[in-house]
N, C-alpha and C positions, 0 to 999 in steps of 0.2 A: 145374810149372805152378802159378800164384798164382792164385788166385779174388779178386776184388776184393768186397768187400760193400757195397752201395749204401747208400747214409744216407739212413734213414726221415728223409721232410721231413715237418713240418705245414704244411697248407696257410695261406696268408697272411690274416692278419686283415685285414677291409678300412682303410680307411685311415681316423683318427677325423674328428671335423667341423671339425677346424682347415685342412683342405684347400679347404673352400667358403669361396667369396667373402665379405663380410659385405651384401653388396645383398641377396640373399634375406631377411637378416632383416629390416634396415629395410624391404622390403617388408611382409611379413608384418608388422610391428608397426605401419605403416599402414592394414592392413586389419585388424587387431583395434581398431584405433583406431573407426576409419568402422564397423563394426560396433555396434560401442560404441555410440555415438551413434542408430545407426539402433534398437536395442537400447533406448535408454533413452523410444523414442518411442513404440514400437509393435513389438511381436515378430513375426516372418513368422505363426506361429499364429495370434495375434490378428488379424491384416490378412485370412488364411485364414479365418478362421470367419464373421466379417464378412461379407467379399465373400461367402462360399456362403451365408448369411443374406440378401443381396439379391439373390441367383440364386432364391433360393426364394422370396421374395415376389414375384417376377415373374414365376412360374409355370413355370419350370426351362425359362426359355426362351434355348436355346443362341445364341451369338455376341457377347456382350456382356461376355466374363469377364475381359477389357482395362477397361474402363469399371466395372466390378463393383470390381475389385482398386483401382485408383485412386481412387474414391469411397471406400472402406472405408479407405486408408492418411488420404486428408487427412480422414474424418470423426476419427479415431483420435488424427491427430497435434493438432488441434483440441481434442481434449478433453485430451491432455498439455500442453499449453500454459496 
């Protein structure tokens, strides 16, 4: 009677990133792009501290925080210009 011995496998590495498409990236270095750009105007922070600085001078009065953010980006994109 032969006993057979199984061969230790290692499991498979996954596969490297030459198997994705290259759309993903030109994606992706589109939106670093448009980033960029939004980036060099006004940083969400600064858009953020703003807009909550005209929610508190109007007395933290809710519903308005659409109007608030938008006011704050073109006051912001105004002064980079």
């Amino acid at each position: 009677m032969t006993e057979t011995a199984k061969k230790a496998t290692t499991p498979k590495k996954p596969r490297a990133t030459a198997v994705k498409s290259t759309a993903p990236k030109a994606a992706a270095t589109k939106t670093k792009t448009a980033k960029s750009k939004v980036t060099m105007m006004a940083s969400h922070e600064q858009i953020a501290a703003l807009a909550h600085r005209f929610w508190a001078e109007r007395g933290h009065e809710h519903g308005h925080h659409e109007e608030d953010w938008h006011r704050a980006e073109q006051q912001l994109i105004g002064k980079a210009s």
